[in-house]
PALUM-132737 format. One record per residue (C-alpha): x, y, z. Coordinates in steps of 0.1 Angstrom, whole numbers, padded with zeros to 4 digits, always signed. Layout:
PALUM-132737
XYZ
...
***
This chain:
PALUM-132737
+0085-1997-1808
+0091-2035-1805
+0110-2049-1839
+0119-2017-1848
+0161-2017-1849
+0181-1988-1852
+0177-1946-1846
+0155-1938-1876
+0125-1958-1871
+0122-1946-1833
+0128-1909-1847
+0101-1912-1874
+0077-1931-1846
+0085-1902-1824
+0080-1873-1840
+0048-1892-1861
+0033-1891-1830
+0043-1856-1817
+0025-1846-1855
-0007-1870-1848
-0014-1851-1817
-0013-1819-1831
-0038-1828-1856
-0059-1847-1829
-0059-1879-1846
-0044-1915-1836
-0057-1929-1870
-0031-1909-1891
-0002-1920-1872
+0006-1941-1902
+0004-1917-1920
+0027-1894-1906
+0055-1923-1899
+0057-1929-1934
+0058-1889-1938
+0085-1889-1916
+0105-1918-1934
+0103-1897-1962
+0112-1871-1953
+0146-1879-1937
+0153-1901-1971
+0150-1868-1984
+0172-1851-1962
+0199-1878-1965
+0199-1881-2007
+0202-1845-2012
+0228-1842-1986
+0245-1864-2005
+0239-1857-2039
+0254-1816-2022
+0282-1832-2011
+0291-1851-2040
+0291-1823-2064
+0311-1800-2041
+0339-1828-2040
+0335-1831-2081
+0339-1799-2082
+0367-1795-2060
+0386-1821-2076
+0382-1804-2106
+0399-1774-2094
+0424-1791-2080
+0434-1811-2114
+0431-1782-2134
+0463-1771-2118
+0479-1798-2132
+0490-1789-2168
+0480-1825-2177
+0448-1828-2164
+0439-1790-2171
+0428-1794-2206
+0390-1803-2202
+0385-1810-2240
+0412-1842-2239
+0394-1873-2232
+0419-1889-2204
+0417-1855-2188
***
């Protein structure tokens, strides 16, 4: 765990080896740590990507109250 900064690389390291162990083999620890990375970029980016479209959306229905903004075939709108 020495040079490693930060939560994520001491989770993936962690649970790498909890998956390692299971399968009975130090040599794919690698193996799983990258796994591990991988998954949580995962995790985060469609998080994300979720949350972002929920707030697109939300804004959308909250401007289509606005008689302005309401018309969706006006370009400034």
């Amino acid at each position: 765990m020495f040079g490693r900064t930060g939560g994520a690389p001491t989770f993936a390291m962690g649970i790498a080896h909890m998956f390692a162990q299971a399968v009975g083999s130090r040599a794919s620890l690698s193996i799983w740590y990258h796994f591990c990375h991988h998954v949580r970029m995962l995790f985060i980016l469609t998080t994300v990507d979720a949350m972002t479209r929920a707030g697109r959306y939300l804004l959308q229905d909250i401007s289509a109250s606005l008689e302005a903004l309401g018309r969706t075939e006006s370009y400034p709108a």
